[in-house]
C-alpha positions as CSV (number, residue, x, y, z in Angstrom):
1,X,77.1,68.8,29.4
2,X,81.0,69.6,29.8
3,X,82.7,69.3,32.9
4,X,84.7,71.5,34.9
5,X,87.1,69.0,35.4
6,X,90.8,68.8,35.7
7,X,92.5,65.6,34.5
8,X,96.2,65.4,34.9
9,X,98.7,63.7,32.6
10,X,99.5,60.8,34.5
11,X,95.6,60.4,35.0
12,X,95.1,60.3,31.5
13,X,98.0,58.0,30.7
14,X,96.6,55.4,33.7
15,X,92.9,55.5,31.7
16,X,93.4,56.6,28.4
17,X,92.4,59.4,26.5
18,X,88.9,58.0,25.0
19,X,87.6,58.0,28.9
20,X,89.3,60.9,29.6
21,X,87.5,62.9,26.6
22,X,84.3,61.2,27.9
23,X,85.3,62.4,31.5
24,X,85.5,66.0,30.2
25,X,82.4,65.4,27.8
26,X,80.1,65.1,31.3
27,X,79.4,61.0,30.0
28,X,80.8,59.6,32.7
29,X,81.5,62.5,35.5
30,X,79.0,62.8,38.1
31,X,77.4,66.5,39.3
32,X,77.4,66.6,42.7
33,X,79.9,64.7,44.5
34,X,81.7,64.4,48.2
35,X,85.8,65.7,47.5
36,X,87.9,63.4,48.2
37,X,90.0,65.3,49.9
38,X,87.9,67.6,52.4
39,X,84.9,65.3,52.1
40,X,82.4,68.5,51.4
41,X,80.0,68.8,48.5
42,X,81.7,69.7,45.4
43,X,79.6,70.3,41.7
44,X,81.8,69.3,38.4
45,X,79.2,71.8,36.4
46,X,80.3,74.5,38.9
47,X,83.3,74.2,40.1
48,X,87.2,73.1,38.8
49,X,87.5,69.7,40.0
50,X,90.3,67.8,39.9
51,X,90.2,63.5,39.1
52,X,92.0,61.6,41.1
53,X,93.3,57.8,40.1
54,X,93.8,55.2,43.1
55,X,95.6,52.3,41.9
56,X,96.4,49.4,43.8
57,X,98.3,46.3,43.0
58,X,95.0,45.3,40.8
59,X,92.6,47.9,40.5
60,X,92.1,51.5,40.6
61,X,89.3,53.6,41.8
62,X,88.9,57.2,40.2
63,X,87.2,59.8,43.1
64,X,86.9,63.9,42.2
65,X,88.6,66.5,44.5
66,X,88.0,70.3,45.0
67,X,90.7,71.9,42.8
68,X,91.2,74.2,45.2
69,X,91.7,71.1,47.6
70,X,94.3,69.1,45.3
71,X,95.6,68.7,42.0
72,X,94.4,66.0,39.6
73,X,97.1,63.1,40.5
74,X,97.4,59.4,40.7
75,X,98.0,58.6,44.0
76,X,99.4,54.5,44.5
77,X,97.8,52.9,47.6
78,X,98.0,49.4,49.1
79,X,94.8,47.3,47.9
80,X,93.5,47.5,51.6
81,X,93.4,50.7,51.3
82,X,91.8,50.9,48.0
83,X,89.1,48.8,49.6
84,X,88.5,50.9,52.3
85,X,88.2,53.8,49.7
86,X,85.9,52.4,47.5
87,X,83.4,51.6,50.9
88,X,84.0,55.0,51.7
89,X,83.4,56.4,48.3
90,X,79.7,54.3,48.3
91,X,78.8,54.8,51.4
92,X,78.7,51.1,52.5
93,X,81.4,52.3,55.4
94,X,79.4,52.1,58.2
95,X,81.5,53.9,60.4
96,X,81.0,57.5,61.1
97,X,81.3,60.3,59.3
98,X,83.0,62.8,61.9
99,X,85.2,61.8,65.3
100,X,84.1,63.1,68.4
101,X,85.4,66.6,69.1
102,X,88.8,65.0,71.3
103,X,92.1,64.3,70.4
104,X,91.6,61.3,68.0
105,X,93.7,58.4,68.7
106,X,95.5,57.1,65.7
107,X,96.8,54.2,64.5
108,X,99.9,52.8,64.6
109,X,102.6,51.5,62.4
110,X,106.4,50.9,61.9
111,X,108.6,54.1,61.1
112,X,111.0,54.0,58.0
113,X,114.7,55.2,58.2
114,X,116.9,55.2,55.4
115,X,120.3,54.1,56.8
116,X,123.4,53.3,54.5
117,X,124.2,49.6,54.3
118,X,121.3,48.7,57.0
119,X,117.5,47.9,56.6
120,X,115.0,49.9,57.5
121,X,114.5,50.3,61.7
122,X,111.3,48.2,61.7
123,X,110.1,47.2,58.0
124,X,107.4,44.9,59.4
125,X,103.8,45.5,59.1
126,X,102.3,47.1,62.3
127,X,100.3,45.5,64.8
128,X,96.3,46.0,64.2
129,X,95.3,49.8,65.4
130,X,93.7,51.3,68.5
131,X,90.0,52.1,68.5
132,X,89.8,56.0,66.5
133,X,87.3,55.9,68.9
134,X,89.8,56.6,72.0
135,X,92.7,58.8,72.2
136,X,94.9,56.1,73.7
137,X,97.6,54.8,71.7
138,X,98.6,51.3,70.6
139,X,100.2,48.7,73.2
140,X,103.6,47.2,72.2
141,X,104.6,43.9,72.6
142,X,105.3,44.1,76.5
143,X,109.4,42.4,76.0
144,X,109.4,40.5,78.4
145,X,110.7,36.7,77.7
146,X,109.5,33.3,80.0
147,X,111.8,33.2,83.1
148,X,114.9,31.9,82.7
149,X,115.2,33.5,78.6
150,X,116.8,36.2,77.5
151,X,115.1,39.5,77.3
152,X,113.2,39.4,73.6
153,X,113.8,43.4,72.2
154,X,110.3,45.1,71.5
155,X,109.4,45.7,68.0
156,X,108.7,49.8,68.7
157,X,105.5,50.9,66.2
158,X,104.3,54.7,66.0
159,X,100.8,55.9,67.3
160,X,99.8,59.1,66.0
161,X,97.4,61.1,67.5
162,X,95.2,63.6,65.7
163,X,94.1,66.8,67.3
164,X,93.5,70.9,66.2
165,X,96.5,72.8,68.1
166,X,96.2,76.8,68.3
167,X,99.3,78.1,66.7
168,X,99.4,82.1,67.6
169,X,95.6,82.5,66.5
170,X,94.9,80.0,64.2
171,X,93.8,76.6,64.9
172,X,96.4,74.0,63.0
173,X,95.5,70.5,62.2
174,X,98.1,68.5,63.8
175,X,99.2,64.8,64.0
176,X,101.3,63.9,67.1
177,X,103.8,61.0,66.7
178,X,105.1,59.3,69.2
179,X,107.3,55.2,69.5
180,X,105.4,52.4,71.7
181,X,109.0,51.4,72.7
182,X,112.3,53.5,71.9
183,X,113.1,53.6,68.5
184,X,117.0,52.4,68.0
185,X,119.4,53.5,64.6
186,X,119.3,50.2,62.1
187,X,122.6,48.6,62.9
188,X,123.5,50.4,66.2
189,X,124.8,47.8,68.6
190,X,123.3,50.1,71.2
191,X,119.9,50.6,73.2
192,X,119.3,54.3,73.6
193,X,116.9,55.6,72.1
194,X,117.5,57.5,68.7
195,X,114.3,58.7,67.7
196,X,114.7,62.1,67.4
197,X,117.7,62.2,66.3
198,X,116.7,60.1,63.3
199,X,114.2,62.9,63.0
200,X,116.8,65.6,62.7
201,X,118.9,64.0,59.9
202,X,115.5,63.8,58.1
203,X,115.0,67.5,58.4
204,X,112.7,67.9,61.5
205,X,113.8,70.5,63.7
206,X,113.5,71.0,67.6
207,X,110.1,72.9,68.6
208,X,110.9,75.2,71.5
209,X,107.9,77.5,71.2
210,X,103.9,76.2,70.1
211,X,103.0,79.5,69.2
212,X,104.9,79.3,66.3
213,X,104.5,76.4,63.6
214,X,107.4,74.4,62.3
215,X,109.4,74.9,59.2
216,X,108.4,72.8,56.1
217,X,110.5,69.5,55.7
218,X,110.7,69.9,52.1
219,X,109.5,67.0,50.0
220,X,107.6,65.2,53.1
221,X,103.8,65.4,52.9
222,X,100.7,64.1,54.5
223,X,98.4,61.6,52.4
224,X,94.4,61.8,52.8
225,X,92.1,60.5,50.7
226,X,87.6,60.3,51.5
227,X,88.4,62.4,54.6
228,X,91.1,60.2,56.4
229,X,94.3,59.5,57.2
230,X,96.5,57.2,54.9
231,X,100.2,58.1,55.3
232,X,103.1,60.5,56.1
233,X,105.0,60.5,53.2
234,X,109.1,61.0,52.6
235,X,111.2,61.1,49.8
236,X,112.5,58.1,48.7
237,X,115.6,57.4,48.9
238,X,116.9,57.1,45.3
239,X,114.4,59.6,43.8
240,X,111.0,59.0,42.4
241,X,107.8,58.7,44.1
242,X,107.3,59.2,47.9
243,X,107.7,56.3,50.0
244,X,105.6,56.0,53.2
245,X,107.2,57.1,56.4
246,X,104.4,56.4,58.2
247,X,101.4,54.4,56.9
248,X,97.9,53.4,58.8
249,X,97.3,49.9,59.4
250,X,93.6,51.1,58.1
251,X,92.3,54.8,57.0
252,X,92.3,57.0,60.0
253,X,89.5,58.7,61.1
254,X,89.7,62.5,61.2
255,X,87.0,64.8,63.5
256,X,85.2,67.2,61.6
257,X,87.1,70.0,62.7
258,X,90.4,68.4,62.2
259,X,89.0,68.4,58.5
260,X,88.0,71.9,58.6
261,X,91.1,72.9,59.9
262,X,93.4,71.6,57.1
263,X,90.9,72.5,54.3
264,X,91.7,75.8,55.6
265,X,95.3,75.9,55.9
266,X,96.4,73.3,53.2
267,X,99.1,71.7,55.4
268,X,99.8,69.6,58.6
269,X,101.6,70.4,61.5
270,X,103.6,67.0,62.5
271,X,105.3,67.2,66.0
272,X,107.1,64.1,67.4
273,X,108.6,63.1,70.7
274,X,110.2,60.0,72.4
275,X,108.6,57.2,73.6
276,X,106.6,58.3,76.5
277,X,107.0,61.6,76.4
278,X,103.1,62.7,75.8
279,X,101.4,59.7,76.7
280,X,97.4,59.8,76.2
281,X,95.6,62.7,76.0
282,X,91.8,62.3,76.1
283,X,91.2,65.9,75.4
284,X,93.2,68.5,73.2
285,X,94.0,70.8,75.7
286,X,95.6,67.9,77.5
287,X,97.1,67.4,74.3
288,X,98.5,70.8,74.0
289,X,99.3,71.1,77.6
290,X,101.5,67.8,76.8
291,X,103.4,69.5,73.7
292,X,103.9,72.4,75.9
293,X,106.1,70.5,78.6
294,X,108.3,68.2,75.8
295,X,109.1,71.2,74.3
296,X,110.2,73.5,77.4
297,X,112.1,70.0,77.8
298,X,113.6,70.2,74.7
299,X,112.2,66.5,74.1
300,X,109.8,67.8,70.8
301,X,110.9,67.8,67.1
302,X,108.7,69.1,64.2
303,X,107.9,69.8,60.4
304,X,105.0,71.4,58.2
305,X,103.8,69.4,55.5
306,X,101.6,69.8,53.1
307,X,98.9,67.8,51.3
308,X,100.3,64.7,49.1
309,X,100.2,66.4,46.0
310,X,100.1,70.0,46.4
């Protein structure tokens, strides 16, 4: 029986258009399945549904998507990842299905700054994640050196925190970003902490007032994929395909209503602050509370983004 399905050109061109014709022929499409995107039942008999192509460095993992949710794309992930997905996807990921109803604690990783004639602020993989379990974020190396050495420089990483902020009346999905350590420009002799201001020149802007969401940074966007987090993505810096900004260590778990939240309003509300400025929030109103105080400060930066894709 034909499918309602959506397959892209770049989809077809990754698989070719003999599986894509048997794609849209129903031969190899399932009926029912989980979207990849919002992680609720979806039919292809019923419903436009989109195919999305994984591809890793060696293999490629096709999942279906709510149309609705996000356009048929291929979407290039790291072969970790791709793993993770495909565990996901069968349901041989035993861990759960939904986060308990707090702010979620994320994982963390290195940030990326473009910088003329410099490398990146901290290119190097991130140290292994906190617990999504807790909403504490991710140690840093503590800097300190054996007595009698010089002070070794911490390598700053970024924990992101998930949690549903009330924006006027309608509850956001929002990741909160905040440095281990302060985050210095790539090649500044110097030691104060830049990290906002690197925001800025990407096109965050200062957040003075919750009650109203950020402006979009136009062509940054937030990557899920089987209901969790992947990466914040930027444009890259010589055109072409996003690069990540920000990228987990391993898929982020996102609560249920975190979900719900962005199936609802198709984008992300990003805020970001300096290096212990929000600290850990066990609950979201903590959470909010927190954002509240860095941004009467004037110590809160933001963006809107939507979904990779859309």
């Amino acid at each position: 029986m034909p499918r309602m399905l959506d397959v892209s050109n770049d989809v077809r061109a990754e698989i070719g258009d003999e599986e894509a014709d048997r794609l849209l022929a129903g031969d190899n499409a399932p009926g029912a399945y989980d979207c990849t995107s919002c992680r609720t039942p979806g039919n292809t008999e019923q419903e436009r549904t989109s195919t999305v192509l994984f591809v890793g460095q060696e293999t490629a993992v096709l999942a279906f998507a709510h149309a609705t949710c996000v356009p048929s794309q291929v979407v290039p992930v790291s072969e970790d990842q791709l793993r993770g997905a495909v565990r996901s996807i069968t349901g041989e990921d035993t861990a759960p299905s939904y986060a308990p109803p707090v702010a979620a604690a994320a994982h963390a990783a290195a940030p990326r700054f473009p910088a003329p004639a410099a490398p990146p602020a901290y290119p190097a993989p991130a140290p292994s994640p906190a617990s999504p379990a807790t909403a504490s974020h991710t140690s840093a190396p503590s800097g300190h050196a054996p007595s009698g050495h010089a002070p070794v420089p911490q390598q700053a990483v970024l924990g992101v925190t998930s949690g549903v902020v009330l924006v006027g009346q309608e509850a956001c999905p929002a990741l909160v970003v905040e440095p281990t350590a302060p985050i210095i420009r790539p090649g500044s002799p110097g030691h104060g902490d830049e990290f906002l201001q690197l925001l800025s020149e990407q096109g965050f802007a200062p957040v003075v007032d919750l009650s109203r969401p950020p402006a979009p940074n136009p062509g940054w966007s937030v990557l899920l994929a089987t209901g969790r987090l992947h990466a914040v993505l930027m444009p890259a810096p010589g055109g072409g395909r996003p690069v990540a900004w920000w990228q987990a260590h391993s898929p982020m778990p996102l609560s249920e209503g975190w979900r719900s939240a962005v199936g609802r309003t198709r984008k992300v509300l990003i805020y970001a602050a300096a290096a212990g400025t929000i600290g850990t929030q066990p609950r979201e109103d903590q959470l909010r509370a927190a954002l509240d105080r860095a941004a009467a400060r004037g110590a809160l930066v933001g963006a809107s983004m939507p979904l990779a894709g859309t």
